[in-house]
Structure formats: C-alpha cells, structure tokens
N, C-alpha and C positions, 0 to 999 in steps of 0.2 A: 504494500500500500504506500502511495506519495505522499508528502506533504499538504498536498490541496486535496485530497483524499479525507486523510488523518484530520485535516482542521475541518471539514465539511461534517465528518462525523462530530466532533466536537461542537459545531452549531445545531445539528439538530438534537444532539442529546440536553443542549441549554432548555432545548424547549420544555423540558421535565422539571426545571430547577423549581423548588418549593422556597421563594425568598419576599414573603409578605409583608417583614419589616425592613431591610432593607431594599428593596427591590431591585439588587445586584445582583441578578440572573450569571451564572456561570456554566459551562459545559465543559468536558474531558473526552479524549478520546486516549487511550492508553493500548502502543504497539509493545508487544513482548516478540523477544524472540523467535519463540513459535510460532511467529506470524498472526496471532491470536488478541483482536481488537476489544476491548474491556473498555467501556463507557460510564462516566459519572457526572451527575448535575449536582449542585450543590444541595443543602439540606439546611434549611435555616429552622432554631427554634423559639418558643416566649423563651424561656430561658436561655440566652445566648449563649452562654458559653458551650451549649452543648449543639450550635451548630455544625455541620461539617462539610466540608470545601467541596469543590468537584475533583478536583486532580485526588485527594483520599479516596471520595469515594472508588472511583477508579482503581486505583490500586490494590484496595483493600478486596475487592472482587477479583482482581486478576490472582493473587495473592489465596485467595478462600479457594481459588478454583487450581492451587498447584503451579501457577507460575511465579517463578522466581528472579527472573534478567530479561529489564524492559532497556528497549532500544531508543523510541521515543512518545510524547504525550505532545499531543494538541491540546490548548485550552483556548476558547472561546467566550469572549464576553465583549462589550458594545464597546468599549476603547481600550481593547489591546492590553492589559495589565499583566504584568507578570505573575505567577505564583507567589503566595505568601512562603514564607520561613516556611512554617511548618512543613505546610505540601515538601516544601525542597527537600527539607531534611527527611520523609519519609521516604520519597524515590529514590535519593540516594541510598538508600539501603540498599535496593535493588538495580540500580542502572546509573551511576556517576558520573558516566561519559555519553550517557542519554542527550537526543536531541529536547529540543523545547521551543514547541513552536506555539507562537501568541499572535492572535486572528482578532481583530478587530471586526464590527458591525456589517465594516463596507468592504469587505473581503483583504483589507491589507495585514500582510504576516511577515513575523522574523521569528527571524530561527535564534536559537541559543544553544551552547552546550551547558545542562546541567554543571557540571564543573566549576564553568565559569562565574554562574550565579549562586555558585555556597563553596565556595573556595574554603578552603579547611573543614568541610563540614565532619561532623560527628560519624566514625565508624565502627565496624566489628573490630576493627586491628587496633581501637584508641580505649580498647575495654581490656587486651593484655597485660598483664604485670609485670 
C-alpha cells in the first residue's frame, strides 16, 4: 500500500472519531509488516483523561491481533498535526524507523520518520541494568 493509499484510509477511518467535546476528529491508518492495515479514530471521553488518540487506537488492535513491526501510520485530521508524545512513544515500541505521514483536510501530506520526531525516545534496551 502507498502513501496516498495509507493516508486515504486514515481519512475515512476519521469519519468514526467519537470527539463531542473537543471536536478534533482524528483518523489512523497503521501498515505493519505483514502488509496488514489496522485502523483507529480517536475516542474522546466526559472524563478526559480517559480519552484515547487515533494512532493508539491503531496500534493497540494491530498489537491485540499479533502484530509486532509497523513500517508506517497515516494520520489524518483537518490541519495536518502531528502525533502527540504519547502516540510517538507507543509506536516506537514497535517500528522506530516507521514512516509518519500527516494529511491534512485538502489532501496535503508529509512524511516523517518516526525517529526523527522522538529522538531518544524511551526503549526495551533503556530498561537493562
């Protein structure tokens, strides 16, 4: 799957986002290795702090279903924003050197490598003694 592929799925999976307080609709489209596309909208709730991003939800399903090494995630929202920290820090668990492509409303996207956007981030090797 392409890039414009990958971010098309991440638009339409926005259309599921449940985000009634904020109205910051987001969409995921997450490639693993296996070639196998895993999709998340965000999840907003009253209690905030227990919302949960689209890129997690993503993951967290790719993740439930046995995959381990993602290549890259589309995220989709109305102006292009990156993933927060968290997101970041979750994928890199599983794909460091993941692409990361960010789609704005009117179809404009840039790519990124994970890497680049959590530079030192937190891993399995930073948990050795």
């Amino acid at each position: 799957m392409d890039d414009k592929e990958l971010a098309r799925s991440a638009s339409e999976a926005r259309e599921n986002a449940y985000a009634p307080y904020s109205g910051f609709r987001v969409g995921a489209a997450l490639l693993t290795r296996s070639g196998r596309v895993y999709t998340g909208a965000n999840v907003e709730n009253a209690s905030y702090g227990l919302s949960v991003c689209a890129e997690r939800v993503a993951a967290f399903k790719a993740v439930s279903e046995g995959e381990r090494e993602f290549e890259a995630i589309a995220v989709a929202t109305d102006n292009g924003v990156l993933p927060c920290g968290a997101c970041r820090q979750v994928l890199n668990e599983f794909g460091p050197d993941m692409r990361v492509i960010v789609a704005n409303a009117d179809g404009t996207m840039r790519t990124y490598r994970l890497r680049d956007l959590l530079p030192g981030g937190f891993a399995r090797a930073d948990l050795k003694k």
